[in-house]
KOLTORMAR-16018 format. One record per atom (N, C-alpha, C, CB): residue in one letter; y, x, z. Coordinates in steps of 0.02 Angstrom, whole numbers, padded with zeros to 5 digits, always signed. Glycine has a CB too. Layout:
BEGIN
AYXZ;...
END
This chain:
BEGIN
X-00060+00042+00000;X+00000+00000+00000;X+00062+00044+00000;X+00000-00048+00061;X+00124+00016-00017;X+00183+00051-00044;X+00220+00007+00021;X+00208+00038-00139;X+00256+00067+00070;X+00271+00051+00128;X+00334+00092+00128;X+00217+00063+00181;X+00393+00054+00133;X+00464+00096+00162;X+00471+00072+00222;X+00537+00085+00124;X+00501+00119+00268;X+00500+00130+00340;X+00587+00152+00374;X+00439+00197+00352;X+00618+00113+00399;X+00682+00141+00410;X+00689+00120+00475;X+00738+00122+00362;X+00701+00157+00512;X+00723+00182+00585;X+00658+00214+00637;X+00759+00109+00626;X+00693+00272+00625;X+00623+00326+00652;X+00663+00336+00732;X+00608+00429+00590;X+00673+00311+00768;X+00704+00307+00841;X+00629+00342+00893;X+00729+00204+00863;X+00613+00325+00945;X+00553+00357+00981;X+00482+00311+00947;X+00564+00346+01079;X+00504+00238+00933;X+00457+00182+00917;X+00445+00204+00864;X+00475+00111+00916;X+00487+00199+00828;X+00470+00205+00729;X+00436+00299+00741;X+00587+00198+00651;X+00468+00326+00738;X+00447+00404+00744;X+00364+00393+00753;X+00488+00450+00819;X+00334+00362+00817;X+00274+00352+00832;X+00221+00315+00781;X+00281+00323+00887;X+00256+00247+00772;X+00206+00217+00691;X+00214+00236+00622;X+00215+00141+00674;X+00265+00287+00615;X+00267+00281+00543;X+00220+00322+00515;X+00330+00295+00516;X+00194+00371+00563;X+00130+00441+00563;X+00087+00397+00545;X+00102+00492+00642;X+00061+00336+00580;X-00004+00295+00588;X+00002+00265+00518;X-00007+00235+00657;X+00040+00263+00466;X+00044+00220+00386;X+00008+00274+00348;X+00135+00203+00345;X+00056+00341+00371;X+00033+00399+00314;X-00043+00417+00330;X+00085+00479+00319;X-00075+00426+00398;X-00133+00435+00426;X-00198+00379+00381;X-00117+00419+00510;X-00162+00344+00382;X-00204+00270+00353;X-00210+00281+00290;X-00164+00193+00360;X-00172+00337+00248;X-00192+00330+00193;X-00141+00292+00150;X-00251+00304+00197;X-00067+00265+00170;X-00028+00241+00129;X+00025+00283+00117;X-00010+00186+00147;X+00063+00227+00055;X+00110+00271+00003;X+00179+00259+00066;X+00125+00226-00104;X+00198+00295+00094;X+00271+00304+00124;X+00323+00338+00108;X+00270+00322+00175;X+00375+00290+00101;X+00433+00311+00095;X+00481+00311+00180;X+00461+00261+00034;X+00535+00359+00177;X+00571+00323+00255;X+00635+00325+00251;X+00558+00361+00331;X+00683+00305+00289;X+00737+00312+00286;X+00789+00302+00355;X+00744+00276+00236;X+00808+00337+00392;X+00866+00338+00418;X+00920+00381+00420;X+00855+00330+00462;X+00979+00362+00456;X+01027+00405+00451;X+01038+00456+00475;X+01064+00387+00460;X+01006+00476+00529;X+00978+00552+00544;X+00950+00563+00516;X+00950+00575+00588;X+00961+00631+00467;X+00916+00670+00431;X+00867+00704+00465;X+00945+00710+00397;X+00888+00728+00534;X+00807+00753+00590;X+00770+00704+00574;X+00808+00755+00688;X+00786+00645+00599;X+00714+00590+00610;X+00673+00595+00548;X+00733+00500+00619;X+00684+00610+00473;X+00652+00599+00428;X+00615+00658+00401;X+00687+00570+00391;X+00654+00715+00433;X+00630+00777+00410;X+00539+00804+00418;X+00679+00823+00450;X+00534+00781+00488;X+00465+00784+00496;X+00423+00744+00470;X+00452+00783+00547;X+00420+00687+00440;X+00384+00652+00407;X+00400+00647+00328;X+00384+00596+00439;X+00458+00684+00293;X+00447+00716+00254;X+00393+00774+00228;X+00486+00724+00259;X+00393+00840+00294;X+00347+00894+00278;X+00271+00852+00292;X+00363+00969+00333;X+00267+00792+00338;X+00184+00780+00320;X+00169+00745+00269;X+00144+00744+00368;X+00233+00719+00218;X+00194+00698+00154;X+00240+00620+00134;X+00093+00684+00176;X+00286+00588+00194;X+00317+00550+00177;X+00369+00571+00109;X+00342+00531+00233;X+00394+00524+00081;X+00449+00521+00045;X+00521+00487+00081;X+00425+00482-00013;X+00570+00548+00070;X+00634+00545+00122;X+00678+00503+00058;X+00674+00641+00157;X+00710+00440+00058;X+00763+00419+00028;X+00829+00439+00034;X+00763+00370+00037;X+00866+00433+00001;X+00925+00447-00008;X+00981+00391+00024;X+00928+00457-00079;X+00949+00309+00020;X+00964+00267+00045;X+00949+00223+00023;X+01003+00266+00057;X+00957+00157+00068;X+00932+00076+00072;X+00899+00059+00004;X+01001+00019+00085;X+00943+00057-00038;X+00933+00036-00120;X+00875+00092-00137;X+01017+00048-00179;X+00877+00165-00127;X+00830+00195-00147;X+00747+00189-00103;X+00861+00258-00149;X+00759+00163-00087;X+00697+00149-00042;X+00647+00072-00046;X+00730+00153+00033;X+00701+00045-00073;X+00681-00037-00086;X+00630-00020-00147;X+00759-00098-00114;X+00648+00028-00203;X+00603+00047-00265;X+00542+00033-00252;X+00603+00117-00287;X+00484-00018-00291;X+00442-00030-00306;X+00412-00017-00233;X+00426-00002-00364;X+00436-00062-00183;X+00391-00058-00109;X+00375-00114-00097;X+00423-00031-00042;X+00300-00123-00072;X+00266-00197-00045;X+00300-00218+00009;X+00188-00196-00022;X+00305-00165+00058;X+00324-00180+00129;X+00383-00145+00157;X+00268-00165+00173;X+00429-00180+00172;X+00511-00135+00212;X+00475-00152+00272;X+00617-00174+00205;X+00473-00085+00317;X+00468-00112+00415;X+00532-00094+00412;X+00412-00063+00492;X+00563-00123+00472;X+00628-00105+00509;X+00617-00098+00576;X+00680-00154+00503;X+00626-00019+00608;X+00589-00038+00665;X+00678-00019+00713;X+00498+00021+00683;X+00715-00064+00719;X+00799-00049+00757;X+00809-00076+00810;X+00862-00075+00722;X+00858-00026+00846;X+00876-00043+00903;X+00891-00106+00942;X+00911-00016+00905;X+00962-00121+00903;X+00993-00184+00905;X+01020-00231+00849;X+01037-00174+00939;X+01018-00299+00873;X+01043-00346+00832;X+01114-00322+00799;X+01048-00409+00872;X+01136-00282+00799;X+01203-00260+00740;X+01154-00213+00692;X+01287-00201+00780;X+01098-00178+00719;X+01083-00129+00663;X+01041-00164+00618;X+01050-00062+00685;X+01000-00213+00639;X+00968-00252+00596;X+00984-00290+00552;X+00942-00278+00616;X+01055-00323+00571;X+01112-00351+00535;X+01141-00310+00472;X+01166-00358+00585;X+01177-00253+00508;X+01181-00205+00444;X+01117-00180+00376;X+01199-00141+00482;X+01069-00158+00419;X+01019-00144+00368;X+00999-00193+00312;X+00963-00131+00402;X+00982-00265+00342;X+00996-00308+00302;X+01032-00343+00259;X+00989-00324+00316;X+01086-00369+00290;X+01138-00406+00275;X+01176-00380+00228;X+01170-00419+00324;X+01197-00297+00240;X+01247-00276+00215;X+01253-00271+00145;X+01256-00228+00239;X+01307-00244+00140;X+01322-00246+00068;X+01278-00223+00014;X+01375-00213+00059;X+01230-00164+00033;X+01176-00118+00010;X+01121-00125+00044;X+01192-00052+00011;X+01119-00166+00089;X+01053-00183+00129;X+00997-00191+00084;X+01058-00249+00170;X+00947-00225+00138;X+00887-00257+00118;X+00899-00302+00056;X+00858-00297+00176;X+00931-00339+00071;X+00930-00401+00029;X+00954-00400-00046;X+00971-00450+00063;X+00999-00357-00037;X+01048-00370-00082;X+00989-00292-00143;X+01158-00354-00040;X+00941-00257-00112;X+00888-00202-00132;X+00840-00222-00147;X+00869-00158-00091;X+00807-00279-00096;X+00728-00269-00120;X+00715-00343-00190;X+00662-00284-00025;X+00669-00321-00194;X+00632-00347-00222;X+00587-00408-00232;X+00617-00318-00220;X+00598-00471-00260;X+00557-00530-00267;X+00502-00525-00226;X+00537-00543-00332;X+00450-00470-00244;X+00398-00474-00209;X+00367-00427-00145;X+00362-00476-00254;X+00448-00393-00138;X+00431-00344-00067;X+00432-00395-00026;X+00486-00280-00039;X+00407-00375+00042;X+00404-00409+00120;X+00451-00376+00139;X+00338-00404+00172;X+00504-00396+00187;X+00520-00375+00261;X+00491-00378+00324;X+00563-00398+00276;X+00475-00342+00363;X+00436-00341+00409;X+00484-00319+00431;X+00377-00317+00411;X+00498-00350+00512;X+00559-00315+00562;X+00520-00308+00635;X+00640-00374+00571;X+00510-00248+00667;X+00483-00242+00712;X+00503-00233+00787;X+00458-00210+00692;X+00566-00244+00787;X+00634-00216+00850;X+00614-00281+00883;X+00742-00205+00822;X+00657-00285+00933;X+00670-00329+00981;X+00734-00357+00963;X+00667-00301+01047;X+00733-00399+00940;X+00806-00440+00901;X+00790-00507+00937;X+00808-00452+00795;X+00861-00539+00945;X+00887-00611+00980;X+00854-00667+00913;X+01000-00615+00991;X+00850-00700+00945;X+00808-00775+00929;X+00848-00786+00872;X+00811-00847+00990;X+00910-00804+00883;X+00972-00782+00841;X+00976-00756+00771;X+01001-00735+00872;X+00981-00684+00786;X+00974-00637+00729;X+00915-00669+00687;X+00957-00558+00754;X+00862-00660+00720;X+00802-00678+00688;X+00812-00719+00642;X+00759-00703+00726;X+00826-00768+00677;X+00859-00834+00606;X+00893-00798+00563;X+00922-00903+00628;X+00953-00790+00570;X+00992-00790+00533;X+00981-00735+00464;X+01045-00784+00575;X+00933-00689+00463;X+00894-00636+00443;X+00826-00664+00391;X+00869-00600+00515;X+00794-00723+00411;X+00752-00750+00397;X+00794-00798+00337;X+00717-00774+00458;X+00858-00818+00364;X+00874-00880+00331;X+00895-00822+00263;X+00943-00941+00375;X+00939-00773+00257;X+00957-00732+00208;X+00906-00712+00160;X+00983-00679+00234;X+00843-00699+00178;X+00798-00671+00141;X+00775-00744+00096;X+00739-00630+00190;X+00773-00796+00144;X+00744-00857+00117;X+00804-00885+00055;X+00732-00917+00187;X+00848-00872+00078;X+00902-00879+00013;X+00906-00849-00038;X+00958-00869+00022;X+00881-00791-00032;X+00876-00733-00094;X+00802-00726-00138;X+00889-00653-00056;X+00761-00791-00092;X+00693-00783-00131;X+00623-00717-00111;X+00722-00767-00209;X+00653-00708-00042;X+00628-00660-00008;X+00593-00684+00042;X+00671-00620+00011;X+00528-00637+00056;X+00494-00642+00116;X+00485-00598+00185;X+00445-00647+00095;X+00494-00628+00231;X+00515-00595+00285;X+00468-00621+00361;X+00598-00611+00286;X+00442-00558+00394;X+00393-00577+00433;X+00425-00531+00498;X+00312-00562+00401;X+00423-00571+00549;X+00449-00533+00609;X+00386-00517+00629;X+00495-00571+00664;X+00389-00453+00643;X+00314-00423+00685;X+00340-00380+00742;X+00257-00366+00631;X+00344-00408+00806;X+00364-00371+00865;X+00299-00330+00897;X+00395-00425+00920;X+00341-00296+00921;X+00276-00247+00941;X+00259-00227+01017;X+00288-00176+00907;X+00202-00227+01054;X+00189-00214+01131;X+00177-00172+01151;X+00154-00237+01159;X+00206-00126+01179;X+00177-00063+01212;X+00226-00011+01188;X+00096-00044+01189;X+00228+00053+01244;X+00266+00094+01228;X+00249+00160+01187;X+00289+00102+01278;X+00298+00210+01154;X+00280+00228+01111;X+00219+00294+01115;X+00336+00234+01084;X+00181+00288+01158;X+00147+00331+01164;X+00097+00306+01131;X+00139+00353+01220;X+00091+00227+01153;X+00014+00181+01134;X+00035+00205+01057;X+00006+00069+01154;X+00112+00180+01025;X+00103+00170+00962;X+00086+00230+00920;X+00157+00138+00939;X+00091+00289+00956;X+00069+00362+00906;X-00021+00362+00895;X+00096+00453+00961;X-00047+00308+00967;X-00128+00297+00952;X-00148+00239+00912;X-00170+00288+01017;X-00096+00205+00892;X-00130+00151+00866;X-00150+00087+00912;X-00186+00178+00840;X-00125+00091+00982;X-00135+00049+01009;X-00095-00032+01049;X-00156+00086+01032;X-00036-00015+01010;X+00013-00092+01041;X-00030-00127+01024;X+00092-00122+01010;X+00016-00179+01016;X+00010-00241+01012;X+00045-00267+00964;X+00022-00268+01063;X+00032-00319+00937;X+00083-00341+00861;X+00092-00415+00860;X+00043-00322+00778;X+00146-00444+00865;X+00174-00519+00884;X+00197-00544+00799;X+00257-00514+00952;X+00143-00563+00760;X+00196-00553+00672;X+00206-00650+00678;X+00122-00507+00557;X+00262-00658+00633;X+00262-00735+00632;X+00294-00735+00564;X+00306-00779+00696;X+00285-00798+00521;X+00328-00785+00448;X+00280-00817+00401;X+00342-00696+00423;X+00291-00827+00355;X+00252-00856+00301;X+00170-00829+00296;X+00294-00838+00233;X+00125-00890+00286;X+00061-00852+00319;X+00034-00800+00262;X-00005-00912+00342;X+00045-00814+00195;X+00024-00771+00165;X+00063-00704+00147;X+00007-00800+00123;X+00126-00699+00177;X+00151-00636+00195;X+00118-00602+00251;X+00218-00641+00209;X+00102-00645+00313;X+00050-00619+00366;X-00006-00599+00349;X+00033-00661+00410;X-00036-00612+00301;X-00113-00612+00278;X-00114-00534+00250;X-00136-00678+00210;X-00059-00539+00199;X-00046-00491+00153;X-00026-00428+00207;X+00015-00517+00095;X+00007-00426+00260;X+00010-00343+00305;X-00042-00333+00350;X+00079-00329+00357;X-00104-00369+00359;X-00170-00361+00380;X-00173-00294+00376;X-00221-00398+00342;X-00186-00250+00338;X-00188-00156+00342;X-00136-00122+00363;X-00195-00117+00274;X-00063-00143+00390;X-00019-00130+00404;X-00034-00146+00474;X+00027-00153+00368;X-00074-00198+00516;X-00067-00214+00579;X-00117-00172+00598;X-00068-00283+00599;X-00159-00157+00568;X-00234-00109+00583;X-00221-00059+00584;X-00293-00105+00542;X-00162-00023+00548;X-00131+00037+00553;X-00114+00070+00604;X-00088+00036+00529;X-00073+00015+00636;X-00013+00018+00696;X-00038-00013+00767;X+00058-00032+00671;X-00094-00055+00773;X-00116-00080+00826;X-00169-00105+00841;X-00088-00108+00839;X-00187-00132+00907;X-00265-00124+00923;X-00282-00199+00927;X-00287-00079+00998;X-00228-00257+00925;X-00215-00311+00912;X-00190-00360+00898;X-00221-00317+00920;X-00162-00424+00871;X-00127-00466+00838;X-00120-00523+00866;X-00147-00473+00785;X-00069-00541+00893;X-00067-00595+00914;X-00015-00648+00853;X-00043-00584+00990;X-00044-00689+00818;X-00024-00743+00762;X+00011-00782+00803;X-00082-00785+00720;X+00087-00783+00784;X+00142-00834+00830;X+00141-00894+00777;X+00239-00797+00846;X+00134-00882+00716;X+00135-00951+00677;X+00182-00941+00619;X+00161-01016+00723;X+00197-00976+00589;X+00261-00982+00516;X+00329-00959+00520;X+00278-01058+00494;X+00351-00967+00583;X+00446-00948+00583;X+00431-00892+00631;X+00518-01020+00622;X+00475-00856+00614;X+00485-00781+00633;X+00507-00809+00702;X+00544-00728+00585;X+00548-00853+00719;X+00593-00843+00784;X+00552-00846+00835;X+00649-00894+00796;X+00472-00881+00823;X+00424-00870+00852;X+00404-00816+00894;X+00396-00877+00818;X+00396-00780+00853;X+00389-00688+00860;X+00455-00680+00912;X+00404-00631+00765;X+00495-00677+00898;X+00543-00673+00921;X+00550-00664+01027;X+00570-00734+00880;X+00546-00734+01010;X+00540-00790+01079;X+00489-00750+01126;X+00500-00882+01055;X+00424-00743+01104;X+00352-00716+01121;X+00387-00651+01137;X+00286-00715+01056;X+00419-00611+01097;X+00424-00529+01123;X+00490-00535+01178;X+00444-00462+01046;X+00523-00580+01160;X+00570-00574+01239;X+00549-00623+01308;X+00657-00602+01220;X+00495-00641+01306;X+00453-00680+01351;X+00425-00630+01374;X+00407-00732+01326;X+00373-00575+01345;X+00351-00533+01344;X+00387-00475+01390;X+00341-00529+01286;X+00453-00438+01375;X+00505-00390+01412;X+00532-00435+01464;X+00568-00358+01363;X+00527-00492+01462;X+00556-00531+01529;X+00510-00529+01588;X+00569-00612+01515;X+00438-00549+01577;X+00384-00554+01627;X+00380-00475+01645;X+00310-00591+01596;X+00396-00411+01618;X+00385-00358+01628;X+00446-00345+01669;X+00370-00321+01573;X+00485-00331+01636;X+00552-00320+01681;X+00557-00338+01750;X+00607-00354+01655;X+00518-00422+01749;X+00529-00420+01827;X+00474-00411+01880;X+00558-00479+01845;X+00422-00374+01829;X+00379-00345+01862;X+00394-00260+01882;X+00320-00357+01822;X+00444-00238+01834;X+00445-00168+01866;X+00505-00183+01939;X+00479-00098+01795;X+00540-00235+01925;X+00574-00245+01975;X+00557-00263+02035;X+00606-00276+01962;X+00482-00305+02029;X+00456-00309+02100;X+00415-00247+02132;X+00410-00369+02101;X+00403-00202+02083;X+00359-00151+02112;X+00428-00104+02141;X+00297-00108+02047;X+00485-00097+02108;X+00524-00063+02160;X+00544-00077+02214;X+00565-00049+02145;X+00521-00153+02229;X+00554-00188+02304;X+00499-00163+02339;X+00565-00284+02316;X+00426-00182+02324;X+00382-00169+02355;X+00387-00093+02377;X+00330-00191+02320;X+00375-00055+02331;X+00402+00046+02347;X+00443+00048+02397;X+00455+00093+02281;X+00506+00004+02403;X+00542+00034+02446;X+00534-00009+02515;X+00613+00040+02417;X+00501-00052+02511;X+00467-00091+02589;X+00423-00043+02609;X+00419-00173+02583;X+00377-00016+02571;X+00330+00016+02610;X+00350+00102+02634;X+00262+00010+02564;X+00414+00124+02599;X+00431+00194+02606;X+00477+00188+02660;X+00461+00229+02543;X+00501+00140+02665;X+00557+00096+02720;X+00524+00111+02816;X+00548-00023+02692;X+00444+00100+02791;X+00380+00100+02836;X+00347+00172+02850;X+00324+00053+02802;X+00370+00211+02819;X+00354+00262+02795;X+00283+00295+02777;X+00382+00289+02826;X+00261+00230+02706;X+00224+00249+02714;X+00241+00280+02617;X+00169+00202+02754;X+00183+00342+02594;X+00191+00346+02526;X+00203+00311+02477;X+00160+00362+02510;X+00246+00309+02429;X+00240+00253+02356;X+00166+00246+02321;X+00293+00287+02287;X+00152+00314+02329;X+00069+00304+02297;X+00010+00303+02325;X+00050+00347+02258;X+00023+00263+02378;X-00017+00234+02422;X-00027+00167+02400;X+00009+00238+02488;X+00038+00117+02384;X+00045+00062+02384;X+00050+00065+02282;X+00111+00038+02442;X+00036+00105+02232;X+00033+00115+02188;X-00050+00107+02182;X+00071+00167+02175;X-00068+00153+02220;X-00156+00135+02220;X-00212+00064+02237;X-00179+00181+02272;X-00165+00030+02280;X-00165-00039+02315;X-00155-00088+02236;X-00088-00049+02385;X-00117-00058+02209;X-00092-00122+02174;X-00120-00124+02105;X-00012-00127+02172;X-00140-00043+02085;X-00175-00053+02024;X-00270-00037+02039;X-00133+00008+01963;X-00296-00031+02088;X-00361-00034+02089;X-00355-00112+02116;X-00401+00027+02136;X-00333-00131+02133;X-00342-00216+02162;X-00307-00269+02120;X-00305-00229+02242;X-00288-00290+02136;X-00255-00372+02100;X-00230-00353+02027;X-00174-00412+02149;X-00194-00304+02015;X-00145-00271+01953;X-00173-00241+01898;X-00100-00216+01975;X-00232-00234+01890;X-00247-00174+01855;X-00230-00194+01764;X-00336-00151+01875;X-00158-00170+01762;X-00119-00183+01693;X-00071-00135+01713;X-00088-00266+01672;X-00045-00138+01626;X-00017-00090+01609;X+00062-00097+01639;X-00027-00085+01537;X+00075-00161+01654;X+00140-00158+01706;X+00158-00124+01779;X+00148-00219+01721;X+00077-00133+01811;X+00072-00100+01875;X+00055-00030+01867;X+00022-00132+01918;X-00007-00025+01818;X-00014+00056+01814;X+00020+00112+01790;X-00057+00068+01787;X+00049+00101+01745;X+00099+00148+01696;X+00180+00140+01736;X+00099+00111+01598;X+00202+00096+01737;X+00279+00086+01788;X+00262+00103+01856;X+00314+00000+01793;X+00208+00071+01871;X+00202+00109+01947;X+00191+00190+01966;X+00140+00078+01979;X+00161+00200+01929;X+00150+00281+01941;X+00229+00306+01909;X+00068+00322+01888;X+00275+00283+01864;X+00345+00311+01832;X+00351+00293+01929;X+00405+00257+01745;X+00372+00250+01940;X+00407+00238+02000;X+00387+00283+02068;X+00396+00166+02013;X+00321+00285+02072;X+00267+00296+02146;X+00284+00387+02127;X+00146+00257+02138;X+00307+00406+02076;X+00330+00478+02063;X+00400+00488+02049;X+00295+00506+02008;X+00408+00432+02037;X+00494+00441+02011;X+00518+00485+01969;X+00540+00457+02062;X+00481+00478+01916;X+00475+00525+01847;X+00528+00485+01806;X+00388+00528+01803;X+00590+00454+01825;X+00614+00441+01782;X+00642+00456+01687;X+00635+00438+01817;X+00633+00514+01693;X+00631+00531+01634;X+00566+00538+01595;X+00663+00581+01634;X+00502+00493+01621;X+00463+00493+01584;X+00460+00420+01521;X+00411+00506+01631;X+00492+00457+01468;X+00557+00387+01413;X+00499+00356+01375;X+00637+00431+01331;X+00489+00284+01391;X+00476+00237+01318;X+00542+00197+01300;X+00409+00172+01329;X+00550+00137+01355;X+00619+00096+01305;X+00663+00140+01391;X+00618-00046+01287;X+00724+00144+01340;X+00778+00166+01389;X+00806+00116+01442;X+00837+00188+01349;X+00854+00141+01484;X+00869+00091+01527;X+00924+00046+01485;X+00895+00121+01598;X+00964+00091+01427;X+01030+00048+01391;X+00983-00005+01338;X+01097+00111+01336;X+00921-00004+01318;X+00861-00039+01286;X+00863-00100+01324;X+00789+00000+01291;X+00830-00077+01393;X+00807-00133+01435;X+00843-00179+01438;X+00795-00121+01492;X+00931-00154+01462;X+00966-00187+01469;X+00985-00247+01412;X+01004-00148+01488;X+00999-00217+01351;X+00995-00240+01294;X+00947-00329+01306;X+00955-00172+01246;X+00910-00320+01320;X+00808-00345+01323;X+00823-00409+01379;X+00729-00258+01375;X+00866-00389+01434;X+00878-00432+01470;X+00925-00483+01460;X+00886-00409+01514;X+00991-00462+01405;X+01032-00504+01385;X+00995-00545+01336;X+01090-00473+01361;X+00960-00522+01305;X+00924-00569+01264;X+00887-00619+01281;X+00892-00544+01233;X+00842-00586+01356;X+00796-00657+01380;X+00856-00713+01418;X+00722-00629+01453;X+00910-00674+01449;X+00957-00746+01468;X+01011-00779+01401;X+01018-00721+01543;X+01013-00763+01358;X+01033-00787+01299;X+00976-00852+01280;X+01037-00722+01245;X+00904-00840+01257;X+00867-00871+01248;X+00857-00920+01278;X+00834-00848+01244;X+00853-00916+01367;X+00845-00965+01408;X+00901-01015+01392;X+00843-00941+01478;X+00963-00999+01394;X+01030-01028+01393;X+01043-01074+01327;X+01082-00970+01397;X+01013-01039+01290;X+01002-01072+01218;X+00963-01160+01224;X+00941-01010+01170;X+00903-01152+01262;X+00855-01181+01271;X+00858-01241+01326;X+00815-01133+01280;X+00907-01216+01380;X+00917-01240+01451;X+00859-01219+01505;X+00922-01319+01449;X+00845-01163+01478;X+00791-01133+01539;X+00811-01072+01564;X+00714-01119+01515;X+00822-01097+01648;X+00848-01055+01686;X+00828-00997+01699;X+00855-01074+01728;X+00839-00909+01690;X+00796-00863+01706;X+00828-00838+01782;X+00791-00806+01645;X+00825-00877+01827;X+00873-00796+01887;X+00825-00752+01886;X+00894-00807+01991;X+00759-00723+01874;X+00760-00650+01900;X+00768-00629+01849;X+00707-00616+01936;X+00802-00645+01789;X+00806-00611+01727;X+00873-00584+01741;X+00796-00654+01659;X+00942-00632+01800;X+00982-00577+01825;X+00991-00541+01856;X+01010-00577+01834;X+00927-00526+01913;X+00932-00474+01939;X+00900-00412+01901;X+00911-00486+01997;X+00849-00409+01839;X+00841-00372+01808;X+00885-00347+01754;X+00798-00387+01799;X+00935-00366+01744;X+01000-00363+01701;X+01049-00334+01766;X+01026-00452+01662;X+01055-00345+01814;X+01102-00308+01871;X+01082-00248+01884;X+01105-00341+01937;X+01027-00252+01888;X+00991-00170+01910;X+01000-00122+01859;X+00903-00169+01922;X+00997-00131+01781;X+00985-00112+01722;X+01068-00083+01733;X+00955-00172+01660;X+01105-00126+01737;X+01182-00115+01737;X+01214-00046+01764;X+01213-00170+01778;X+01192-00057+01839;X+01206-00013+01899;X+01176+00057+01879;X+01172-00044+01971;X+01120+00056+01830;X+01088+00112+01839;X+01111+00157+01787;X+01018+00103+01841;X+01150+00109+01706;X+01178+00143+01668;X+01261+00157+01703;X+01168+00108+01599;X+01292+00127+01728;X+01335+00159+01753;X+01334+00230+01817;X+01363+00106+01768;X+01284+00246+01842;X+01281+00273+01890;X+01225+00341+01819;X+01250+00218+01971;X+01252+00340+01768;X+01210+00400+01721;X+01147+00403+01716;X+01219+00464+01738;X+01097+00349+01704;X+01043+00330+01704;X+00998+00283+01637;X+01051+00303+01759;X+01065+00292+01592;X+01073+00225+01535;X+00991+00272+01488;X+01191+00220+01468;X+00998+00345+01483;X+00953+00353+01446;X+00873+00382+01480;X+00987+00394+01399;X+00869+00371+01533;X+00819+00372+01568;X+00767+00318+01556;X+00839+00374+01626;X+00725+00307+01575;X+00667+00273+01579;X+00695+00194+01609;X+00611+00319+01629;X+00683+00133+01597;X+00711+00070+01601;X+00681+00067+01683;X+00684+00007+01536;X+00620+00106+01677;X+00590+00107+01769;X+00658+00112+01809;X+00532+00191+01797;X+00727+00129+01798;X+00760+00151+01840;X+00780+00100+01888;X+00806+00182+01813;X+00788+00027+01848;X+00800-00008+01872;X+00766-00016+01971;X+00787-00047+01816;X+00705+00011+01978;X+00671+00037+02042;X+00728+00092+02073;X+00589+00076+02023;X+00741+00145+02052;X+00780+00170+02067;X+00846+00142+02114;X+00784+00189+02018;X+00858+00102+02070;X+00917+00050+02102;X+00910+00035+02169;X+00920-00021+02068;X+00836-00005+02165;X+00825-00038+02232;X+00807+00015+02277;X+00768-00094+02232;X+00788+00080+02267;X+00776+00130+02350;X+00858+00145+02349;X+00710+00229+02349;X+00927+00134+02308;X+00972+00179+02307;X+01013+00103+02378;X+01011+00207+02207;X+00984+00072+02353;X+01020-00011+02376;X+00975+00013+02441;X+00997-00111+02320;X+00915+00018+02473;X+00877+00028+02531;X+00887+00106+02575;X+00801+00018+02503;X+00948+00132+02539;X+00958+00186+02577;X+00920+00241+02570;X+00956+00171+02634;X+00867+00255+02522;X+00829+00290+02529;X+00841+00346+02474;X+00773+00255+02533;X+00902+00345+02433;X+00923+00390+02386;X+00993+00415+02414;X+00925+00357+02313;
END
């Protein structure tokens, strides 16, 4: 398959190896010329830009930060839309607002284009193994059709259905139930250090017993060590992640409060020089709030 790839950030950097590994035709493209350079020397093809990359490709991923960059890539004047091709796909893999989503979906659908939101689970370590998770929603035989694209990139598929905003909804449901799970494991950390007893004491409690997931095991040990700089999504990410799940709710009339205390913590921690650290920081917060920093 003929696959262009644009935004090689820590996420994209990690799957775009797993296309060329697989045996597909890749092209990539972002605006850092570092990010592309290395997957140039293993065999990618580096574009020049948007329009040059759209050339005779089945599949655009977009794997971007935020709802302005996805906007631009698309929308813009030289974007997606106005580049690809009758019978290319868009595939957008970021964490974008319910919002965007539409409005992204509705453009492509105007231009005679197909467009499949495929959000993705897990951080980018899973994705250099092949092991997230993949949330795709969008026209089913555009879904059907990136079947070797999801086998590429992950170890499973969860089918949200026909409209992308689907996908959407699901992946900020998804960073919401997490978020305020790393947030309860920092209350818990700092009750029991409060007691004095170890963090990875009560790290061991929680993932050999009731927890044993990747929320308790992987954030708990970032926390129970306080490895903050051990980076999947950043804390200015997270934060990002949290405006989105209270946007959604608000949209909807469904109330999130611990989605503001996970958006307060996120806050405090990028102002206090923490924005590009590990989103775990938000724990941080709570031993700094318990006196214990």
């Amino acid at each position: 398959m003929k696959i262009g790839f644009v935004g090689l950030g820590r996420m994209g950097a990690a799957m775009a190896p797993r296309l060329l590994d697989a045996g597909h035709d890749l092209g990539v493209f972002d605006l850092n010329q570092q990010h592309t350079a290395t997957l140039g020397q293993a065999g990618a093809k580096v574009a020049a830009s948007l329009a040059e990359l759209c050339q005779h490709q089945d599949v655009i991923i977009t794997m971007l930060p935020t709802d302005q960059a996805l906007e631009a890539v698309t929308l813009g004047e030289h974007g997606l839309v106005a580049s690809m091709t009758g019978s290319t796909i868009h595939m957008t893999s970021g964490t974008h607002s319910v919002a965007t989503i539409q409005s992204v979906d509705g453009a492509h659908k105007e231009a005679g284009q197909s467009f499949v939101a495929s959000h993705v689970l897990g951080r980018p370590d899973l994705a250099a193994k092949g092991e997230i998770g993949l949330v795709p929603a969008g026209p089913s035989e555009a879904v059907n059709f990136l079947t070797p694209v999801f086998e590429a990139l992950g170890r499973r598929v969860f089918d949200a259905g026909e409209d992308p905003a689907s996908a959407a909804a699901v992946k900020i449901a998804h960073n919401f139930v997490l978020g305020c799970a790393i947030e309860a494991i920092g209350e818990g950390m700092a009750l029991v250090r409060k007691y004095g007893v170890d963090s990875s004491l009560l790290y061991d409690v929680l993932t050999e017993g009731l927890f044993d997931s990747i929320a308790y095991k992987v954030y708990g040990e970032i926390i129970a060590r306080e490895s903050w700089d051990a980076l999947g999504a950043s804390a200015v990410i997270g934060l990002k992640d949290a405006n989105l799940a209270l946007q959604a709710g608000q949209a909807v009339g469904v109330p999130l409060p611990s989605a503001n205390v996970w958006r307060d913590r996120l806050l405090a921690a990028c102002k206090k020089g923490d924005a590009e650290n590990d989103w775990a920081v938000m724990a941080r917060e709570q031993f700094r709030a318990s006196g214990l920093e």
